[in-house]
Backbone as JSON Lines, residues from 0, in Angstrom:
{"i":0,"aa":"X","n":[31.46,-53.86,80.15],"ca":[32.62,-53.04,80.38],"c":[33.69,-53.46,79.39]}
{"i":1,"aa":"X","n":[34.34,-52.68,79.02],"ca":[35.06,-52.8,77.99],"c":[36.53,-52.09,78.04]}
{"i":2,"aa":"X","n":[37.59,-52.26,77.19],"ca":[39.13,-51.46,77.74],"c":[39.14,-49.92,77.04]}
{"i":3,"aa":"X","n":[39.42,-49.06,77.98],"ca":[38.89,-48.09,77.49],"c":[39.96,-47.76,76.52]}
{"i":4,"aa":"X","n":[41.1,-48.61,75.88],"ca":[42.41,-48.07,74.97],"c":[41.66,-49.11,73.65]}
{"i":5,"aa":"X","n":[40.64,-48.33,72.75],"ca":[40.15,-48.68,71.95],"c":[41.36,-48.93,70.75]}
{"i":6,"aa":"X","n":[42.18,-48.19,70.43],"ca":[42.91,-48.24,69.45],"c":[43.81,-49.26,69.64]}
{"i":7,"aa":"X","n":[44.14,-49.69,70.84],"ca":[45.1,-50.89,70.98],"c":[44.56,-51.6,70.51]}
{"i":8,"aa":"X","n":[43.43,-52.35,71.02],"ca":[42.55,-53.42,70.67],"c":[42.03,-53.36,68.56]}
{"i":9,"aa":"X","n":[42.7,-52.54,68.03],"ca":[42.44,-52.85,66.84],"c":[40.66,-51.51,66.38]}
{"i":10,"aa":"X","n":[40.18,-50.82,66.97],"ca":[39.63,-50.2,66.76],"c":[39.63,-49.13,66.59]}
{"i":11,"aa":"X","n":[38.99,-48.17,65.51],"ca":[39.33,-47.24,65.03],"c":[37.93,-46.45,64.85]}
{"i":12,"aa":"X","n":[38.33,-44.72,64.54],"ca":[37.3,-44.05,64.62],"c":[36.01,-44.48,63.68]}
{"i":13,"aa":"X","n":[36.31,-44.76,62.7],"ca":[35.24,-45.72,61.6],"c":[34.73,-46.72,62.04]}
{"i":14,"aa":"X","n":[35.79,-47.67,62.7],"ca":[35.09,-49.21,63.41],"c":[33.83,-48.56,64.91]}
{"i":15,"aa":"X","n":[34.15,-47.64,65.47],"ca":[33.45,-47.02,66.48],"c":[32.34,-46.4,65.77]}
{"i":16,"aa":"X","n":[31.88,-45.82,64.44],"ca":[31.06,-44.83,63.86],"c":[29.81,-46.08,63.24]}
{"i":17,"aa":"X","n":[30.37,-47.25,62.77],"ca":[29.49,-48.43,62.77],"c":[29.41,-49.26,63.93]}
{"i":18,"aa":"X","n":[29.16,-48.69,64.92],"ca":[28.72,-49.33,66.27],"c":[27.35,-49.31,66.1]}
{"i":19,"aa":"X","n":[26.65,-50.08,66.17],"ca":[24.83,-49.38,66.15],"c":[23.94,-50.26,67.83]}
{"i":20,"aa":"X","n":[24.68,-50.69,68.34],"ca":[24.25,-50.88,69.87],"c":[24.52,-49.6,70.81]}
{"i":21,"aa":"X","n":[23.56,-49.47,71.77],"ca":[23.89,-48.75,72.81],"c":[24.9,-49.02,73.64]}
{"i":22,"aa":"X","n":[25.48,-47.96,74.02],"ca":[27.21,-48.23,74.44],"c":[27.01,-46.43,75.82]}
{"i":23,"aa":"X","n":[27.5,-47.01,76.88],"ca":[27.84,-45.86,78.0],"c":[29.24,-45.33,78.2]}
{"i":24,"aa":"X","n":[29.77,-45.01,78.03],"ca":[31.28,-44.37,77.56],"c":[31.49,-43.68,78.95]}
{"i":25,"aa":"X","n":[32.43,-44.37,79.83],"ca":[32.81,-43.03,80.92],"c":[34.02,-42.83,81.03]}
{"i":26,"aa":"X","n":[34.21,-41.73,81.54],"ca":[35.95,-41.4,81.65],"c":[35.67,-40.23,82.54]}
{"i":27,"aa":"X","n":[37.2,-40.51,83.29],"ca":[36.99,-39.27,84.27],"c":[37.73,-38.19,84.18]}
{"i":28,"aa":"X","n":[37.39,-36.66,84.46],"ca":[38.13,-35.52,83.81],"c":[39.56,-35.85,84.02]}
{"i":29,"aa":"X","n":[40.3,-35.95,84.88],"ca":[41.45,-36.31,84.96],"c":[42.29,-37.75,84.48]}
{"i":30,"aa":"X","n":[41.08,-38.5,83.77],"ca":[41.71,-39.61,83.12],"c":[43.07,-39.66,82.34]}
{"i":31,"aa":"X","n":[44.42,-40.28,82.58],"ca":[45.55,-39.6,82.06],"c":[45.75,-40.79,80.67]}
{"i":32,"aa":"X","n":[44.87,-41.96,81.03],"ca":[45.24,-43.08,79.73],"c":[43.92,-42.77,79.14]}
{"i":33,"aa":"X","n":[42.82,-42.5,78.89],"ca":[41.34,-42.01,77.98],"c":[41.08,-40.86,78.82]}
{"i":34,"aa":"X","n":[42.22,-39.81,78.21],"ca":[41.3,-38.7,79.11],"c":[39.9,-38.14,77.77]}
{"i":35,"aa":"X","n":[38.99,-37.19,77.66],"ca":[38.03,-36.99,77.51],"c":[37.93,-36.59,76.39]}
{"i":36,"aa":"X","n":[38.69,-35.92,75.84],"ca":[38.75,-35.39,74.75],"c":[38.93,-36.7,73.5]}
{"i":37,"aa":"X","n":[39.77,-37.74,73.83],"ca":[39.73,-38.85,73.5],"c":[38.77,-39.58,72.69]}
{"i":38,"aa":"X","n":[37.66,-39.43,73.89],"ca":[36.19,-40.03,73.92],"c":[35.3,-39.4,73.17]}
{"i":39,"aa":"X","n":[35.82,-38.13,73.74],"ca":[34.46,-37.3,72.54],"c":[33.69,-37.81,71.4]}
{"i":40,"aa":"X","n":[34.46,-38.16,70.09],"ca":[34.34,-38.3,69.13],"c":[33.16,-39.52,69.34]}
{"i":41,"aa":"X","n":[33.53,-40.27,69.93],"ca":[32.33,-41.91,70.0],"c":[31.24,-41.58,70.87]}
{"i":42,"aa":"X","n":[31.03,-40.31,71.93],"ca":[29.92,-40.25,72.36],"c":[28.52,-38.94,71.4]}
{"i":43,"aa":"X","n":[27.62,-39.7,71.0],"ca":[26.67,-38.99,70.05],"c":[25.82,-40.11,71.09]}
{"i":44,"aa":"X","n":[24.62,-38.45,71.68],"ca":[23.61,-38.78,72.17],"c":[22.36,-39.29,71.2]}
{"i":45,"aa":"X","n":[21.49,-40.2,72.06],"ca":[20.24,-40.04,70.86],"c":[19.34,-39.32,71.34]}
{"i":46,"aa":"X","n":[18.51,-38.92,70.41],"ca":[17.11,-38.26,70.96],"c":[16.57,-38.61,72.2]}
{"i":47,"aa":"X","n":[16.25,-37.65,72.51],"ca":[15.91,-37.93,74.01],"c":[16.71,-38.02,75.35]}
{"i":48,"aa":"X","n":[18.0,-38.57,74.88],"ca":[18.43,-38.37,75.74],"c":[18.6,-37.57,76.89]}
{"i":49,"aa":"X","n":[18.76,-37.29,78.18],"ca":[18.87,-36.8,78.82],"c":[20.37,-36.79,79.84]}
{"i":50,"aa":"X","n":[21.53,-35.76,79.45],"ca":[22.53,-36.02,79.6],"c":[22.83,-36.16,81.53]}
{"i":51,"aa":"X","n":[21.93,-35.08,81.78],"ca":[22.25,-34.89,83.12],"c":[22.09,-35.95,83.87]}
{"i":52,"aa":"X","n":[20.87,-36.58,83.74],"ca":[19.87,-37.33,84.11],"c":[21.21,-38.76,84.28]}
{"i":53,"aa":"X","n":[21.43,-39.01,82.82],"ca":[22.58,-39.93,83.08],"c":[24.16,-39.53,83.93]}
{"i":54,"aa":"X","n":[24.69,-38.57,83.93],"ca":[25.58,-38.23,84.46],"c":[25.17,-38.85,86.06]}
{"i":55,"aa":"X","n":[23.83,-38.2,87.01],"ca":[23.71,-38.72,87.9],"c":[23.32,-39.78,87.95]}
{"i":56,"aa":"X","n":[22.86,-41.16,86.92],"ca":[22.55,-42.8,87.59],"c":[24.13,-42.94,87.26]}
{"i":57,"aa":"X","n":[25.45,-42.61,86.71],"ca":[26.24,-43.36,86.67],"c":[27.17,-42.55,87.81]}
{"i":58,"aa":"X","n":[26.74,-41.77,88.6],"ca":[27.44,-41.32,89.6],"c":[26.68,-42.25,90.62]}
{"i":59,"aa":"X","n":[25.72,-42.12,91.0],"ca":[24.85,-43.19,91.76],"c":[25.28,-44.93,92.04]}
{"i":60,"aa":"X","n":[25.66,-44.9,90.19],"ca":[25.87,-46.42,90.04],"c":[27.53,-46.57,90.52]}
{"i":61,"aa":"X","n":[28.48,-45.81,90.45],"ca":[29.69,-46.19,91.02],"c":[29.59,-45.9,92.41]}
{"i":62,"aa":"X","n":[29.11,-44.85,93.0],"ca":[28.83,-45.11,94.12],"c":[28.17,-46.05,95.07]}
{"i":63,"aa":"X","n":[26.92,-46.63,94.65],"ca":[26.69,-48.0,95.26],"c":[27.92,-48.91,95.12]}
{"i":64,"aa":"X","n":[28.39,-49.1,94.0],"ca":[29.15,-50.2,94.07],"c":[30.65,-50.19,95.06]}
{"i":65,"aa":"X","n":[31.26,-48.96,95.08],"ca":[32.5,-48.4,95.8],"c":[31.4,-48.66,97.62]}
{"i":66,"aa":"X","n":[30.72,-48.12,97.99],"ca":[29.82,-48.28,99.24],"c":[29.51,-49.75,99.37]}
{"i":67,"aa":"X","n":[29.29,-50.93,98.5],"ca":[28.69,-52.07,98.32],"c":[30.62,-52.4,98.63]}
{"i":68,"aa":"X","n":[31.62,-52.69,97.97],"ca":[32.53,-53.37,97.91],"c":[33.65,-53.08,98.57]}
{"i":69,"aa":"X","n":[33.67,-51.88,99.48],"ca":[34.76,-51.39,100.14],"c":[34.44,-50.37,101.41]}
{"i":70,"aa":"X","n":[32.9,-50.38,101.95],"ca":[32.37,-50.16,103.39],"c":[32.25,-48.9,103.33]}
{"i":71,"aa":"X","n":[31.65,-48.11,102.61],"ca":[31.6,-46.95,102.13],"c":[30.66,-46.53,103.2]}
């Protein structure tokens, strides 16, 4: 997990374009400090991917954890 105010931290759209690790990028539509449009630019799927597929393990995955840490 990482801060999602990339540009504070000294990073820039170039420093993000030589990323070559896998990286999960979330933000939520109403995000008012990384809202989405933001993000866009750094999320490039790879082959294969399957967007949906991920949309629901990382809905899954905050949900266990919100149910796991606060009696959900």
């Amino acid at each position: 997990m990482a801060p999602g105010d990339a540009q504070g931290f000294g990073v820039d759209a170039a420093e993000l374009a030589r990323m070559t690790i896998p990286a999960c990028i979330t933000v939520g539509e109403g995000d008012k400090v990384t809202p989405p449009e933001d993000t866009a630019e750094a999320c490039m799927d790879a082959a294969g991917v399957d967007r949906a597929a991920l949309h629901r393990y990382v809905g899954d995955a905050a949900r266990r954890f919100l149910d796991a840490h606060f009696g959900g």
